[in-house]
N, C-alpha and C positions, 0 to 999 in steps of 0.2 A: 084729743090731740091725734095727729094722723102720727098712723106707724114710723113715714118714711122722716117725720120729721125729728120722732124723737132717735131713731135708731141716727141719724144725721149728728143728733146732739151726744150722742155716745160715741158714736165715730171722734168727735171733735175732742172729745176729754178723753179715752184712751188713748189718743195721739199724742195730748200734752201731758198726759201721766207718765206717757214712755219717756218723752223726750226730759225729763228730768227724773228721770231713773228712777219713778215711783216701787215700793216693791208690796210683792201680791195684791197686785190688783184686783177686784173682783165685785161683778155687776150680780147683783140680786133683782129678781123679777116678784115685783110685792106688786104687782097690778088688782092682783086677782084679789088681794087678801085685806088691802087697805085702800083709803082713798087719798093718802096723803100725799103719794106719788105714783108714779107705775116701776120706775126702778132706783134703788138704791147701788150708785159707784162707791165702793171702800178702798181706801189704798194709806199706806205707810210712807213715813220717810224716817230713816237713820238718827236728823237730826231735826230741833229747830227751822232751824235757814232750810234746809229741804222740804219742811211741812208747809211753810210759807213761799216757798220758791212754786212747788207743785201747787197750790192755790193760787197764786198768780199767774203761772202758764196758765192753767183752765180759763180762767177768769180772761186773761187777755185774749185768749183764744176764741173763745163763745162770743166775746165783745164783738170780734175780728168778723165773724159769723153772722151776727147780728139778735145773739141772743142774751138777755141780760136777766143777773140773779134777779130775786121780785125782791131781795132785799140784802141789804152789806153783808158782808161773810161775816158769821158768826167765828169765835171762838180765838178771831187771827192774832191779835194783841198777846194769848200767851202760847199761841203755837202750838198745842198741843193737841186740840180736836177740832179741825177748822171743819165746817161746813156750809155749803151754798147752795143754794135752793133755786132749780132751776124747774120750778112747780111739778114737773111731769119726772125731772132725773133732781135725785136730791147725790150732792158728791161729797163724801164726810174723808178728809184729810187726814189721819192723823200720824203722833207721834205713836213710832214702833212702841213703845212702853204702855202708852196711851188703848193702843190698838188691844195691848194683849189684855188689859185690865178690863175693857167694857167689852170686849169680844161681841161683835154686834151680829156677828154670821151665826152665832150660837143663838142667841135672844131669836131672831129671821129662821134659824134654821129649815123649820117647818115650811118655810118659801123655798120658789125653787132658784137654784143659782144657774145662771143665763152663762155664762162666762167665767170661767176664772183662767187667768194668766200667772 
């Protein structure tokens, strides 16, 4: 996938992660180390309706852009670890609780973090 396309699709989903006041965002660069993706986006919401709410901005957002998941968001029915797979940036949603229990930045650690906000 060309650079400027995916750093385009990171541009797009930190935009809509701000805009519903995702918190600690943070882009993991797993390029080097996996081939599932090239980066993992993680970010939190407070509640329910905000893990859902931030999956929908993205989601409408990429749409808007003209880039679509390769398949339905996972996890969104109970809110609590949504992710979408945008083959090249994978974006895992979760619920703050959610976030602290599977700690995904620890598991990745050894990758390097591109970003954090």
């Amino acid at each position: 996938m060309l650079m400027k396309e995916i750093d385009n699709k990171l541009s797009i989903i930190e935009k809509a992660i701000e805009d519903k006041k995702g918190i600690d965002l943070q882009v993991l660069d797993i390029s080097k180390m996996t081939s599932i993706a090239d980066y993992f986006v993680i970010v939190s919401g407070n509640s329910s309706s905000q893990v859902t709410s931030i999956a929908d901005e993205v989601e409408d957002k990429m749409s808007l852009a003209g880039f679509e998941p390769l398949s339905s968001k996972e996890g969104y029915n109970s809110a609590r670890w949504i992710l979408i797979d945008y083959e090249d940036v994978i974006v895992h949603v979760f619920h703050k609780d959610e976030r602290e229990f599977y700690n995904l930045e620890r598991l990745w650690s050894q990758y390097e973090r591109e970003n954090t906000k």
